[in-house]
Legacy VTK file of the C-alpha trace (Angstrom):
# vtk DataFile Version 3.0
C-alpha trace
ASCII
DATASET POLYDATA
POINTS 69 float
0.000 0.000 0.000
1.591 3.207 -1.394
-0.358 6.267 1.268
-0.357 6.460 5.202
-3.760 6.716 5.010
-4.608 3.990 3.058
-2.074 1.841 5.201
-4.494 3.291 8.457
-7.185 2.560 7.063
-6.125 -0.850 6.107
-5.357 -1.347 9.434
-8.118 -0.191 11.331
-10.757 -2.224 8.817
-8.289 -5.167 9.468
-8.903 -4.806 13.188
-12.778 -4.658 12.538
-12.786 -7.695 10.492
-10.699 -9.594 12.936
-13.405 -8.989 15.850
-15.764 -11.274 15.063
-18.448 -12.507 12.472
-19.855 -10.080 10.721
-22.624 -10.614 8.317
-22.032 -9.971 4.628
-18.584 -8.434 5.757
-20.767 -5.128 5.928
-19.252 -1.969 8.202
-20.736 1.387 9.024
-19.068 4.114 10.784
-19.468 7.883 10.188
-17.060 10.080 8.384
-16.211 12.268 11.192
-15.667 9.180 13.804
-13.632 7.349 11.351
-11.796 10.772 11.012
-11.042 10.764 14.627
-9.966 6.851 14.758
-7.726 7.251 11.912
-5.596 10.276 13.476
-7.127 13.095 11.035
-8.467 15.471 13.169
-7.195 18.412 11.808
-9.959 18.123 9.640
-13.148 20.566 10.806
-15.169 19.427 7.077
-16.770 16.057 6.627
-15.973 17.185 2.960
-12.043 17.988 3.802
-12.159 14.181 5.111
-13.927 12.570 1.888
-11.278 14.576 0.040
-8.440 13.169 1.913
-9.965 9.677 1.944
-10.576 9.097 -1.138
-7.370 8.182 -3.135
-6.965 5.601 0.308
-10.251 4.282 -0.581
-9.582 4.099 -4.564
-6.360 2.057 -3.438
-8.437 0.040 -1.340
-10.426 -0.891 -4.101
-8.006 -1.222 -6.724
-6.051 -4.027 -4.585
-9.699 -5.909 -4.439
-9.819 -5.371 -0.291
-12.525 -3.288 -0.690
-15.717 -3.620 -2.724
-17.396 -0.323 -2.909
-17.791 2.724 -0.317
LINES 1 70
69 0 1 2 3 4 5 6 7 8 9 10 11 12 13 14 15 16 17 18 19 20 21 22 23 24 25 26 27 28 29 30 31 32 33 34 35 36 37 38 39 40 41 42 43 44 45 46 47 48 49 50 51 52 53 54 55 56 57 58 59 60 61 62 63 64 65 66 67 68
């Protein structure tokens, strides 16, 4: 994985899927808690975040860990 972010937000979904079963491997958490989980903080927008999320998430994708977001 080529960003931080990505690699936190690798992580932290890694640690969520480790937890226990979860049915259709489904996972909900709002943009400005995920913010704060994932050390980004500085970020007052939920728009700023998307922004900053979403090459992470496009890498996520493009390695086939993630589906859609």
């Amino acid at each position: 994985l080529e960003l931080p972010t990505t690699r936190r937000l690798f992580r932290f979904l890694e640690l969520f899927k480790n937890s226990g079963p979860h049915s259709n491997h489904e996972f909900s958490i709002g943009v400005m808690k995920l913010r704060d989980r994932l050390g980004m903080s500085s970020y007052a927008y939920v728009s700023k975040v998307k922004e900053k999320l979403k090459p992470a998430i496009e890498e996520l994708i493009a390695q086939n860990y993630l589906r859609e977001v």
